[in-house]
Each structure stands twice: as structure tokens, then as C-alpha cells.
N, C-alpha and C positions, 0 to 999 in steps of 0.2 A: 570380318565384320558381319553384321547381321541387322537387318532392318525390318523392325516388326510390327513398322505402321504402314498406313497408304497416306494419299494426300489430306485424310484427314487432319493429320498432324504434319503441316508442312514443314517447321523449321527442323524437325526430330530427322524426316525427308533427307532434305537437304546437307543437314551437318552427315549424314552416313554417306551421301555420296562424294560430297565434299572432300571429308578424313580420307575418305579410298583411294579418291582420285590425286589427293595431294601424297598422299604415301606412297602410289606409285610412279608420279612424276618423283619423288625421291630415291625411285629406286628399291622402294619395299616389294616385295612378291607378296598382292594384295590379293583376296578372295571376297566378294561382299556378297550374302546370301539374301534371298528375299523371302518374305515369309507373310503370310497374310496378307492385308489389303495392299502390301508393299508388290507382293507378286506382278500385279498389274502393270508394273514400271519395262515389264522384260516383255509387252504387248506392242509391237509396232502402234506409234501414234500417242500413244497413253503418258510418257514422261516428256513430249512435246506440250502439253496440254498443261501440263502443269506450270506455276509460277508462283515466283517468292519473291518479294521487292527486294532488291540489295542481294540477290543471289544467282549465280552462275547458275544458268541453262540447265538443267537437271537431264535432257537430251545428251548435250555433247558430255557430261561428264557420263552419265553412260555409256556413251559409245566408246570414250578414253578405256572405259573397267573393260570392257568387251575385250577390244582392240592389246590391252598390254596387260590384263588379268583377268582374273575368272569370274563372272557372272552366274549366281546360281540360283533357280525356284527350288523353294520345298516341296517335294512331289507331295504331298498330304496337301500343303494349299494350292497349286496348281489343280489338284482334282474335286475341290470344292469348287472350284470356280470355273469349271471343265476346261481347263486349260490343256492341251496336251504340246507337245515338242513345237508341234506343227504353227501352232497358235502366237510362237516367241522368236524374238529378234536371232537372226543367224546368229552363232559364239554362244547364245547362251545355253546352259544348263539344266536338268531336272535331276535334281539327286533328295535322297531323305536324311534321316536323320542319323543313321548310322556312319556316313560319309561325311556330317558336318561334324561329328564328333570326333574323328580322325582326324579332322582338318586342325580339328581346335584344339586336340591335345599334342597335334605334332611337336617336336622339338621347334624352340625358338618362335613359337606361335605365342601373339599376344590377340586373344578374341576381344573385339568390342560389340556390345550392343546398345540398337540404339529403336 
């Protein structure tokens, strides 16, 4: 999956980490990428801050994606926003776009974006 808003756009937010986190409580082998203002979510503190009426903790479902899938920034918006490794939650990621592309044309891969 791939989420290519920030808190901007809260419900958009929310339903990507939501689907992820529900896919892998089902036992999907999830990957959810971040990209743009969404980057910020993979900041210690940043997805605590955040709130949706009538929506699960966008914290603890992060930390579910960490913990039992893969968490990843786009290294292009990690570095507009001088993000580096150092900058983001342990478990998570820095990869770019040739790596998401693999991911997403794997066999048995269904990509959502949100």
C-alpha cells in the first residue's frame, strides 16, 4: 500500500493505515509506503499527534505495521524534508522507487493507493 497524503488529508490517513493494519492482523504480508507529507508519520511523536474522531490511534496501528510488516519512506521525500534513517522510528525503512516497484509488481501483490 502507499499513502501519499500527510495529516492534511486525515480520513485518506487513516483508511491506509487502517487497510494495512487490518490485512495483517489477517495474515496478509503487508508493506505500506510513505511518500510525501505522509513521510512524517515514520517521525517519532508525529503519528501520536495526529487524531480522527471515530478512528483507531494512527500511533499504535503504526507501530502493529512496524512490529509484523514493513514500514517504508520514499528516500526522494525523506530528503526533501531532510529526513535521514536517524530521524525515524526503529523497523522503519528508506528505500526509493525502484524497490517499490518490485514490491508492487511481485507475484500475488495487489498495490493500493491512497
Amino acid at each position: 500500500m502507499k499513502l501519499t497524503s500527510g495529516a492534511d488529508d486525515p480520513e485518506r490517513c487513516s483508511q491506509a493505515f487502517t487497510v494495512t493494519a487490518t490485512a495483517l492482523a489477517a495474515g496478509v504480508r503487508v508493506s505500506l509506503w510513505l511518500t510525501g507529507d505522509a513521510s512524517w508519520f515514520a517521525v517519532p511523536g508525529r503519528a501520536e499527534m495526529f487524531t480522527l474522531p471515530h478512528s483507531t490511534p494512527l500511533a499504535g496501528l503504526r507501530d502493529l505495521i512496524i512490529t509484523g510488516g514493513t514500514l517504508t519512506v520514499c528516500s526522494q521525500c525523506a530528503q526533501r524534508r531532510n529526513l535521514s534513517a536517524d530521524d525515524l522510528l526503529p523497523g522503519v525503512r528508506v528505500a526509493g522507487a525502484a524497490t517499490f516497484v518490485e514490491e508492487a509488481l511481485s507475484p500475488d501483490t495487489q498495490a493500493l493507493v491512497y
